[in-house]
GUFIRO-296111 format. One record per residue: chain; x, y, z of N, C-alpha, C in turn; residue in three letters. Coordinates in Angstrom, 3 decimals, decimal comma. Layout:
N
cadena_n.x_n.y_n.z_ca.x_ca.y_ca.z_c.x_c.y_c.z_residuo
A_X_Y_Z_X_Y_Z_X_Y_Z_ALA
...
REM end
This chain:
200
cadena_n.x_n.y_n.z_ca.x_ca.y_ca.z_c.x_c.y_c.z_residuo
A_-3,457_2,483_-4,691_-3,347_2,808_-3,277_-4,692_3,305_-2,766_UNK
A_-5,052_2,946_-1,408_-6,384_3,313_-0,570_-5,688_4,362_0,000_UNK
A_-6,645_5,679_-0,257_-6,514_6,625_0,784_-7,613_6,669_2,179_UNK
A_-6,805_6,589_3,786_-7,714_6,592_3,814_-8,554_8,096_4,243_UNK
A_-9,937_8,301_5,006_-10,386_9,293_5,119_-9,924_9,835_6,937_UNK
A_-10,228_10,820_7,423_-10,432_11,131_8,908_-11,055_10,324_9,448_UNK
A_-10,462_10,625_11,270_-9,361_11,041_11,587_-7,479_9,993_11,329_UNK
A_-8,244_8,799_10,998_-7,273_7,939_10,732_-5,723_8,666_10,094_UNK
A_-6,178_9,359_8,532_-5,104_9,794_8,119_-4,322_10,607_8,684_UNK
A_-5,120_11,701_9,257_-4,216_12,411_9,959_-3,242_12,354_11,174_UNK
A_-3,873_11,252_11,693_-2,915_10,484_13,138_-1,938_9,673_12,218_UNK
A_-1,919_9,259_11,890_-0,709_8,444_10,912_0,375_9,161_10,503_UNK
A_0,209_10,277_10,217_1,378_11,085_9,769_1,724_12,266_10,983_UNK
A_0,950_12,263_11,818_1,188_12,838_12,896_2,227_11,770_13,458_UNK
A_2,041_10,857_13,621_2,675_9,929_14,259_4,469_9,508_14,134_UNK
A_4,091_9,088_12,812_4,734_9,284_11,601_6,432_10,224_11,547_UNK
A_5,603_11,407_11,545_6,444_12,694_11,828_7,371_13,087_12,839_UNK
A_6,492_12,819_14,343_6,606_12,338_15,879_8,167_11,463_15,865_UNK
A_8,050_10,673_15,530_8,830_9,291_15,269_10,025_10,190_14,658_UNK
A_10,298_10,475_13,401_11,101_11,445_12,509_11,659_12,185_13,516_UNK
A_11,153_12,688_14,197_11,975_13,890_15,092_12,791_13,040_15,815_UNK
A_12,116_12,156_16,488_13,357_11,293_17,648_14,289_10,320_16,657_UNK
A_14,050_9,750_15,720_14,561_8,599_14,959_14,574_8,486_13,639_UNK
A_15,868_7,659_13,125_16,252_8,009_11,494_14,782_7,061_11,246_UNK
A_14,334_7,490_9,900_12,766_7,022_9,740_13,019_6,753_8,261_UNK
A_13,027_5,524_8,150_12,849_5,250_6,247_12,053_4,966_5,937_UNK
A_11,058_5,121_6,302_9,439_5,365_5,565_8,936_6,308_6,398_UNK
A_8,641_7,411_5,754_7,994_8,909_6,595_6,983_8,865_5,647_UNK
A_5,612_8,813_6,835_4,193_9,120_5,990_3,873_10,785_6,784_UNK
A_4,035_11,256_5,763_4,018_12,682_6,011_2,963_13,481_5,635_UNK
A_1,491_12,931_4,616_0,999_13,234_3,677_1,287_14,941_3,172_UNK
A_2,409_14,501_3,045_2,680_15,733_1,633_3,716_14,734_0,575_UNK
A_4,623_14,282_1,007_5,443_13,895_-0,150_4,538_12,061_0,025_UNK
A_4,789_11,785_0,943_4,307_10,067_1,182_3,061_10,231_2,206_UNK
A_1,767_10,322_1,439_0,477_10,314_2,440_-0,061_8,730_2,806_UNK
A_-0,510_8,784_4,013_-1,393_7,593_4,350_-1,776_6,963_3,959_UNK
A_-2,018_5,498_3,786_-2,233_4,820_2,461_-2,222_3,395_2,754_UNK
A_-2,854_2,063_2,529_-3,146_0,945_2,041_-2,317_0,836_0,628_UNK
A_-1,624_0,086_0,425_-0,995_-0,467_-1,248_-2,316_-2,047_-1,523_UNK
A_-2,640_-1,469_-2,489_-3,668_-2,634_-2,771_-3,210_-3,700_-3,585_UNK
A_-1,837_-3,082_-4,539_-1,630_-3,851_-5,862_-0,462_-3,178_-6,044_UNK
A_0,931_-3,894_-6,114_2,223_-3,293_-6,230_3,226_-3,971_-7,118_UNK
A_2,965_-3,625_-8,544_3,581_-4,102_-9,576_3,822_-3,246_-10,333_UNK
A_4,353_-3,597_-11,545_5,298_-3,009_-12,837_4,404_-3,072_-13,998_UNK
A_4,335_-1,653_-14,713_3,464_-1,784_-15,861_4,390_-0,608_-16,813_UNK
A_4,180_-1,195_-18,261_4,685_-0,274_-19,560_4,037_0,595_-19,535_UNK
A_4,819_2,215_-19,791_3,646_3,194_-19,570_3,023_3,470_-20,752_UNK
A_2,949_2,488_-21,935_2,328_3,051_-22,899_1,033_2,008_-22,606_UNK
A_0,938_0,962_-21,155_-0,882_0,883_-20,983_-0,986_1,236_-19,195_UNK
A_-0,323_2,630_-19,320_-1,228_3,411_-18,008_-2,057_3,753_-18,893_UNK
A_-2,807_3,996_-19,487_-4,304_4,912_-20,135_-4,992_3,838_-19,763_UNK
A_-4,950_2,922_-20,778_-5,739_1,419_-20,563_-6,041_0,796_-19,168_UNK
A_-5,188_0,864_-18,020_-5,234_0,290_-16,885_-6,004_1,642_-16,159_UNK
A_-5,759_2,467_-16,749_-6,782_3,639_-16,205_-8,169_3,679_-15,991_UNK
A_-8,461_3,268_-17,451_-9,775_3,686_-17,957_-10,421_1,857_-17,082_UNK
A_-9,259_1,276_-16,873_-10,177_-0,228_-16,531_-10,578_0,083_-15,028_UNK
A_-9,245_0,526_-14,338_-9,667_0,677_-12,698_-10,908_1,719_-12,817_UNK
A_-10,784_2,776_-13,291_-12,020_3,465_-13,149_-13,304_3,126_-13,296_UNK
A_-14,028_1,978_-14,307_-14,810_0,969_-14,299_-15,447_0,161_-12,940_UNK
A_-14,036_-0,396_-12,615_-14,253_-0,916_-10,936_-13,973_-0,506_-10,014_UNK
A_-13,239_0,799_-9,050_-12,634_0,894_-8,297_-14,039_2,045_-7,918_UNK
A_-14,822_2,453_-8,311_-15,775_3,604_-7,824_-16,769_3,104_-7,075_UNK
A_-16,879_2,036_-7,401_-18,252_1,776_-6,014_-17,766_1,363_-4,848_UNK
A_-16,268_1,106_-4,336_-16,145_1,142_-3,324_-15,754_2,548_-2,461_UNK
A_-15,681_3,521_-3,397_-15,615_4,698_-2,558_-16,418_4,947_-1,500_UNK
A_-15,697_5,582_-0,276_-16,989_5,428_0,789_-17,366_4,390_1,655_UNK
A_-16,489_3,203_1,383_-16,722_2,003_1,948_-16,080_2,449_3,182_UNK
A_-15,840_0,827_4,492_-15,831_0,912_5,355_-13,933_0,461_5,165_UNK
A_-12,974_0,989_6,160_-11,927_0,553_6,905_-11,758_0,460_8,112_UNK
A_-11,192_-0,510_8,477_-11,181_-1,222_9,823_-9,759_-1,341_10,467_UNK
A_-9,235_0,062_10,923_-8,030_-0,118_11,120_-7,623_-0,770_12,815_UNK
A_-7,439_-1,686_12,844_-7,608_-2,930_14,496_-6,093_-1,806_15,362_UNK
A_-5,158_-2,888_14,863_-4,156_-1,985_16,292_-2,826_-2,167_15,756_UNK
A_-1,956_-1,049_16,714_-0,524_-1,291_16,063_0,133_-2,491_16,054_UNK
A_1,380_-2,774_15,548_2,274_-4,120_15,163_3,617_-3,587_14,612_UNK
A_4,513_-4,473_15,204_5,981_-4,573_14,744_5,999_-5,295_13,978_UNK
A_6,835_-5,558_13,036_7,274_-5,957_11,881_9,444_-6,408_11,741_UNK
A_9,656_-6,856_10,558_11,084_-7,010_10,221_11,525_-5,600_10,057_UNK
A_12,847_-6,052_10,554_13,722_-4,682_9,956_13,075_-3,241_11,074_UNK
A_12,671_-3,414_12,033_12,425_-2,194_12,550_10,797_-1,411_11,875_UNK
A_10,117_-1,984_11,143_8,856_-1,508_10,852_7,618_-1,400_11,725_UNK
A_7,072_-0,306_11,450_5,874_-0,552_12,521_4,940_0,061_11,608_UNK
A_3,577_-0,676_11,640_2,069_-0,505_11,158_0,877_-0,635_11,866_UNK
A_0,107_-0,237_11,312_-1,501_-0,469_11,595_-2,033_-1,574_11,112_UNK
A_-2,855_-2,315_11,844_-3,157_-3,856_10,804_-4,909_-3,210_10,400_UNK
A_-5,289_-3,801_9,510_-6,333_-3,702_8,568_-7,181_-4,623_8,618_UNK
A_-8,483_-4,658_9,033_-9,424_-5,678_9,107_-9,612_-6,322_7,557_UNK
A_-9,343_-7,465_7,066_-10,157_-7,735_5,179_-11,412_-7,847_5,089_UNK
A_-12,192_-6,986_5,452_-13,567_-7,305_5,308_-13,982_-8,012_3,686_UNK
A_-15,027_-8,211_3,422_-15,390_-8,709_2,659_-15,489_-7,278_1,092_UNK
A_-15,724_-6,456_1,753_-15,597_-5,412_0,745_-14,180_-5,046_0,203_UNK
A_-13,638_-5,301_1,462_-12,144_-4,494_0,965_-11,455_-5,782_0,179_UNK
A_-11,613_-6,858_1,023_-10,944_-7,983_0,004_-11,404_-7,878_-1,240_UNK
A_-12,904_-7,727_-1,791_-13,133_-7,793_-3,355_-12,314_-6,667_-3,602_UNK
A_-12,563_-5,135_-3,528_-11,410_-4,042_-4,096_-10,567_-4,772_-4,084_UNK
A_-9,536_-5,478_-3,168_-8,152_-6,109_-3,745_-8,269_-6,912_-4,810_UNK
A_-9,212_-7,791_-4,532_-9,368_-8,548_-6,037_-9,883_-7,816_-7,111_UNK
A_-10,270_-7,171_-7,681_-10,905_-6,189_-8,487_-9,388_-5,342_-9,332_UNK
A_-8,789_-4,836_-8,662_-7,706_-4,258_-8,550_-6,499_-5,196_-9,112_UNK
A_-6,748_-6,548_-8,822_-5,500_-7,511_-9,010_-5,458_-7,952_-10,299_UNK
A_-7,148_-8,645_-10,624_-7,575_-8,896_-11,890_-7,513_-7,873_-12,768_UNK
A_-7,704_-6,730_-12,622_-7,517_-5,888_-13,706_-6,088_-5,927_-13,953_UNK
A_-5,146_-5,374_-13,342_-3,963_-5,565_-13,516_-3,259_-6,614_-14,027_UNK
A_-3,825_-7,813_-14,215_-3,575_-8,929_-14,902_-3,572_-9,203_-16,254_UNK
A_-5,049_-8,215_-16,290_-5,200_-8,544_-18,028_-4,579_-7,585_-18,317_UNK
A_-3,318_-6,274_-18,080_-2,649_-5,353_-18,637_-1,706_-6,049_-18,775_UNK
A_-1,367_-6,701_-17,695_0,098_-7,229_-17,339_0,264_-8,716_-18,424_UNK
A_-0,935_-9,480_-18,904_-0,923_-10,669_-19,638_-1,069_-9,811_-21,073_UNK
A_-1,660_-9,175_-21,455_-1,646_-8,057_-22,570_-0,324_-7,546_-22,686_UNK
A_0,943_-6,839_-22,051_2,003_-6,440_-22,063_2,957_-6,749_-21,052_UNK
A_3,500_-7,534_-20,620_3,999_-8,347_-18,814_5,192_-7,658_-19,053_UNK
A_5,345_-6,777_-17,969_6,717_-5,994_-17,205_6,838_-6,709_-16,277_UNK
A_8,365_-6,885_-15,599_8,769_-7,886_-14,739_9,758_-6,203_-13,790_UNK
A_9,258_-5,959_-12,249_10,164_-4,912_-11,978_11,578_-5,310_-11,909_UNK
A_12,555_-4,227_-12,269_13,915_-4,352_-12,051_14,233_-5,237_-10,718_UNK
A_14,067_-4,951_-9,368_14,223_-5,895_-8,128_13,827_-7,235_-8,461_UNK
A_12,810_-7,364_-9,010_12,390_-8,739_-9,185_13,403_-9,606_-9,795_UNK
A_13,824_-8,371_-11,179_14,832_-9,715_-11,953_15,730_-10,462_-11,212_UNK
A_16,288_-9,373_-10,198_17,614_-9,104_-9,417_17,282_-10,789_-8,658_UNK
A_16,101_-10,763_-8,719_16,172_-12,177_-7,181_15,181_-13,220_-8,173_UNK
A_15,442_-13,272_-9,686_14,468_-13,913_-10,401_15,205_-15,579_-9,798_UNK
A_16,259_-16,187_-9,919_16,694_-17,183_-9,601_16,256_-17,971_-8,175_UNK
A_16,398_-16,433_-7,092_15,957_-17,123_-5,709_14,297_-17,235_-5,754_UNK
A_13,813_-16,893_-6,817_11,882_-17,022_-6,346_11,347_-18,918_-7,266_UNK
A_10,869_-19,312_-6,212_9,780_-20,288_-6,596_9,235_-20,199_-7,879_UNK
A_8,902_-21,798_-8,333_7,883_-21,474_-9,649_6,877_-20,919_-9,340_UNK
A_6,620_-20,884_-8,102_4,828_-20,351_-8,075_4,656_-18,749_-8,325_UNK
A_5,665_-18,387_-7,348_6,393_-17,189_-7,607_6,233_-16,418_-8,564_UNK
A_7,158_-17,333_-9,575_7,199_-16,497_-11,052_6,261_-16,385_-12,029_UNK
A_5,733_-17,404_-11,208_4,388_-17,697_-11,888_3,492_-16,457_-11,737_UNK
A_3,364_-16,303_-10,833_2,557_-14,770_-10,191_3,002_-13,785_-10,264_UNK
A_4,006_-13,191_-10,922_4,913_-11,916_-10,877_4,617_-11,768_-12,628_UNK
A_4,821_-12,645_-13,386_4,562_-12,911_-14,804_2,607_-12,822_-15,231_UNK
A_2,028_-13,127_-13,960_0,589_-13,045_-14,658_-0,063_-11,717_-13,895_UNK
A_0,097_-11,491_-12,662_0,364_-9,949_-11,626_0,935_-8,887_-11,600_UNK
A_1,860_-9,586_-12,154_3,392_-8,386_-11,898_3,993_-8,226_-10,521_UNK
A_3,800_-9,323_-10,070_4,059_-9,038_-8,118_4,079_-10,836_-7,822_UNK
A_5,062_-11,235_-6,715_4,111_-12,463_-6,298_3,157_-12,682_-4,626_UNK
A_3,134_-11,439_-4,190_2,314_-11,176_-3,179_0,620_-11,207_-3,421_UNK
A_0,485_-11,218_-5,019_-0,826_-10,780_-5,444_-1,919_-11,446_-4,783_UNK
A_-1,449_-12,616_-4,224_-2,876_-13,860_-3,040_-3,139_-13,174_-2,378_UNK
A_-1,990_-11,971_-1,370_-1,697_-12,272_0,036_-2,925_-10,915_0,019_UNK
A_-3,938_-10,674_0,403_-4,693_-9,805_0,748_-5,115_-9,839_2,014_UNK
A_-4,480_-10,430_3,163_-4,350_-10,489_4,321_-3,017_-9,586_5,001_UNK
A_-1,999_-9,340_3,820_-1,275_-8,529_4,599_-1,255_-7,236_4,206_UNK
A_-3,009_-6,750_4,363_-3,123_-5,322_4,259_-2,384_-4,140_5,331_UNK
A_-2,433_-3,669_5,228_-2,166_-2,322_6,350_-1,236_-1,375_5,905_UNK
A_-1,338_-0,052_7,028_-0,982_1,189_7,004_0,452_1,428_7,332_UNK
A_1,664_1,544_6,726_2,817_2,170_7,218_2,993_3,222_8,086_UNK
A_3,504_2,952_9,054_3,900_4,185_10,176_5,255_4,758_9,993_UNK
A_5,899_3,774_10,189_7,491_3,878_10,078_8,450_2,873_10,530_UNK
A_9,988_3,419_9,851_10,692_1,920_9,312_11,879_2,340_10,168_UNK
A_12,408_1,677_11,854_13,310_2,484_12,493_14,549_1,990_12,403_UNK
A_15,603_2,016_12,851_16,751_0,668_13,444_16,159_0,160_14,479_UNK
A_16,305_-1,111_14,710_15,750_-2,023_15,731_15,912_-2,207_16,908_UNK
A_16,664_-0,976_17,346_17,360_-0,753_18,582_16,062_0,518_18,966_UNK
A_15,718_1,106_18,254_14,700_2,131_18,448_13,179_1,485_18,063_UNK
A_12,741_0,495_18,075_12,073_-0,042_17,607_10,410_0,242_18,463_UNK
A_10,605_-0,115_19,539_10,056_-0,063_20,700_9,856_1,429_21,397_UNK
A_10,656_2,460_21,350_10,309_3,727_21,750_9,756_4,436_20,798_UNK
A_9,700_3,906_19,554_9,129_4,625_17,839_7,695_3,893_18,345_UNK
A_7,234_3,197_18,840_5,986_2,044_19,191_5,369_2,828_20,103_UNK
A_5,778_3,295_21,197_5,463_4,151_22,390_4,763_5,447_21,741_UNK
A_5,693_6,106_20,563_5,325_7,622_20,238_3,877_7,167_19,289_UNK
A_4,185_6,283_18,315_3,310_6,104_17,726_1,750_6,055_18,662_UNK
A_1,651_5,186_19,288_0,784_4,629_19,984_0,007_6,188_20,946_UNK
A_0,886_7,081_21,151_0,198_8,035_21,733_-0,343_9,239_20,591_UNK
A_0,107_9,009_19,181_-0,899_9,567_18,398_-2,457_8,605_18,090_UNK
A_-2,114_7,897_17,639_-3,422_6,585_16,862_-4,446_6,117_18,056_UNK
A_-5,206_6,323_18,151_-6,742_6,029_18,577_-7,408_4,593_17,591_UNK
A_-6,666_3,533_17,899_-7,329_2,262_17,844_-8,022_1,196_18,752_UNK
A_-8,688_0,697_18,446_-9,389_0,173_16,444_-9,994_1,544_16,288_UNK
A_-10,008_1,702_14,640_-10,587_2,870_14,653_-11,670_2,552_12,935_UNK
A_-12,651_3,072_12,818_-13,307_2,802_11,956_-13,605_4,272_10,397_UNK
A_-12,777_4,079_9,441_-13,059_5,515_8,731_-13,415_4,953_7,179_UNK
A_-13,825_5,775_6,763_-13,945_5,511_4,927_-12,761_5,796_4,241_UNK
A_-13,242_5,108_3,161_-12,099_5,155_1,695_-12,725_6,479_1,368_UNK
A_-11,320_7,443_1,467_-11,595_8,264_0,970_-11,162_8,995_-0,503_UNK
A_-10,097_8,312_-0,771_-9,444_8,298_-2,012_-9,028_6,412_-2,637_UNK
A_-9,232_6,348_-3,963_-8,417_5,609_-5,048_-7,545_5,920_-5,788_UNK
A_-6,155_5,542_-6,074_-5,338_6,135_-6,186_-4,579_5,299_-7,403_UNK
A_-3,951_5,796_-9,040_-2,852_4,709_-9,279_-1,402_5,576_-8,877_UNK
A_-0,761_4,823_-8,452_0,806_5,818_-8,269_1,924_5,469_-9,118_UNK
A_2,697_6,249_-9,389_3,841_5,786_-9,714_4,734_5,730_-8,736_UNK
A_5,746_4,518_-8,096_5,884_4,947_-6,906_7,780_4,543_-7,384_UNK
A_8,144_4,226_-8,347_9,395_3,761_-8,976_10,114_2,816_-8,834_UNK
A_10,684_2,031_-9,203_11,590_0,912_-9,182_11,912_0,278_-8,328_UNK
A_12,318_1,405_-6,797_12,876_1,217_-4,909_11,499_2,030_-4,785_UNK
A_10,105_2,299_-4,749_9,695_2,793_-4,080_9,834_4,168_-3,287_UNK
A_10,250_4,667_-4,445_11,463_5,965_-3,916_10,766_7,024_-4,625_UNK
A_9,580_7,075_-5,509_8,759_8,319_-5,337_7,194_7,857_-5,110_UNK
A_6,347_8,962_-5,544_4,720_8,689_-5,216_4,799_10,269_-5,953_UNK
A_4,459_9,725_-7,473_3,544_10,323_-8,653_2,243_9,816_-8,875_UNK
A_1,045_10,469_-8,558_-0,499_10,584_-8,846_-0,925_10,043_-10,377_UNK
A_-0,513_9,233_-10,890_-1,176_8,865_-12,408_-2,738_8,671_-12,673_UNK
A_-3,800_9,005_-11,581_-5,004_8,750_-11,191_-5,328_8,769_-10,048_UNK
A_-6,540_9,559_-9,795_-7,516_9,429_-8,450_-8,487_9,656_-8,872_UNK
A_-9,306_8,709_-7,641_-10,969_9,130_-7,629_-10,795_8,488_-6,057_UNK
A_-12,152_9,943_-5,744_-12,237_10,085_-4,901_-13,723_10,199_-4,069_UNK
A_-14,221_10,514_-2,726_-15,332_9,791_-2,831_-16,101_10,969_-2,660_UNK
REM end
């Protein structure tokens, strides 16, 4: 996960929060339990090679500390979601790739398949499985659908959660990576344990 730096992060969970008060919110970026954040790489690994996938991201993930983010403007989404979209600059796309490839050679070294995945192993494409088996994910191409979670409303509130948001966030807005992050984030995405940071 990209953390990012000021003022970005802090309008996000201001926002975030905002939203929470008027509306049931299933994704609250609050930065205390769920902070601000880019997902760079969202797969399944044995925890007997978190050390190994440790010691590899740390290798590559440090010279982009400090780099540039390009957060453009808000957007609706399925299901009642709303985000920040993310410029791919050329820097941030290599971190995604950097990040993907490493995770590959853990994942081709020991391949965990997440529980959800199995669940829908029948409905996914060969290409699919193909990429979930060498990634651990089959989103691992898509480094175009970067961005920041705001919050996840009913779709009837969709549009007034858009309004609140929009009067915290000051976009386009331009800030640094201020944290690298590995998380444990669980099975549903239902926690965010710190297994690594570096920071800039």
């Amino acid at each position: 996960a990209l953390i990012p730096g000021p003022p970005l992060y802090d309008q996000l969970a201001s926002a975030s929060v905002a939203i929470t008060k008027n509306f049931q919110n299933r994704n609250i970026i609050d930065n205390k339990r769920y902070p601000a954040h880019i997902s760079l790489h969202l797969g399944g690994i044995s925890r007997s090679e978190v050390a190994a996938l440790t010691n590899s991201l740390a290798e590559h993930v440090r010279a982009y500390l400090g780099g540039p983010v390009h957060a453009t403007r808000l957007y609706t989404g399925f299901r009642g979601f709303i985000g920040v979209g993310v410029d791919v600059s050329t820097s941030l796309n290599a971190l995604v790739k950097e990040v993907r490839n490493t995770c590959n050679l853990v994942q081709e070294h020991t391949p965990v398949v997440r529980p959800h995945l199995l669940g829908r192993w029948s409905r996914l494409s060969a290409d699919q499985r193909m990429q979930v088996l060498k990634f651990g994910t089959y989103k691992a191409n898509n480094a175009n659908d970067l961005h920041l979670s705001v919050a996840e409303v009913d779709e009837e509130d969709q549009d007034e959660a858009l309004a609140i948001a929009d009067k915290y966030l000051t976009l386009p807005q331009d800030v640094k990576i201020h944290k690298i992050e590995l998380i444990d984030v669980g099975h549903h995405n239902e926690s965010w344990t710190v297994l690594a940071s570096w920071s800039s």
